[in-house]
N, C-alpha and C positions, 0 to 999 in steps of 0.2 A: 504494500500500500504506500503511493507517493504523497509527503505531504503536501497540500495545498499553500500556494504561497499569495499571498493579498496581495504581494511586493514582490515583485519580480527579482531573482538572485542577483549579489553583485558580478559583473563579469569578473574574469579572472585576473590575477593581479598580471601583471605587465605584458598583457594582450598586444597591446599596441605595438608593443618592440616586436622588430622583424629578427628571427633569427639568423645568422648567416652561418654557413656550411663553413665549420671550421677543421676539416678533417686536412690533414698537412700529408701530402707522399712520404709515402715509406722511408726510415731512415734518415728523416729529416730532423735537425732539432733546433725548434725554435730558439734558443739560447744563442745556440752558435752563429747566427744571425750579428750579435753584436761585438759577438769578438773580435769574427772576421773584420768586421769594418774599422773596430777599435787596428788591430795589426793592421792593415792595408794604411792607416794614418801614418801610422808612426812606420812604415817602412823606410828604408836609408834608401834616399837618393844619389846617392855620391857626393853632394855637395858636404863642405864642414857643418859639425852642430851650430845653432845658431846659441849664444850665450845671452840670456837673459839678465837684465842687472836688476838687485832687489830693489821692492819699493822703496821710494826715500823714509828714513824714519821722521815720523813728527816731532817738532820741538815742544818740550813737556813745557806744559804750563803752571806755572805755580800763582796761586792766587793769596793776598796776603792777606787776614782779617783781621790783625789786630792794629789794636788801635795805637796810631804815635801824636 
């Protein structure tokens, strides 16, 4: 016996979203996706490294509060 509803069900929760076919070929793995590309960056072109000089440091500020 079905019950009766006054109130029509709510639809289902996230109906709206389309789902898409996430199935990857064989022996693939998502992960290695960003390595690769991380290594393809950083591969050596022959040229020298380029040397980075560090940020300047800030000049410390000292503030005085007392009174003269």
């Amino acid at each position: 016996m079905e019950p009766r509803w006054s109130v029509p069900p709510p639809p289902p929760l996230f109906a709206h979203v389309k789902q898409e076919n996430r199935r990857l070929p064989v022996g693939t793995n998502p992960s290695s996706g960003a390595k690769r590309s991380r290594e393809e960056a950083t591969l050596d072109d022959g040229d020298e490294p380029v040397e980075v000089p560090p940020p300047p440091k800030k000049p410390k500020v000292v503030i005085d509060l007392t009174d003269d």
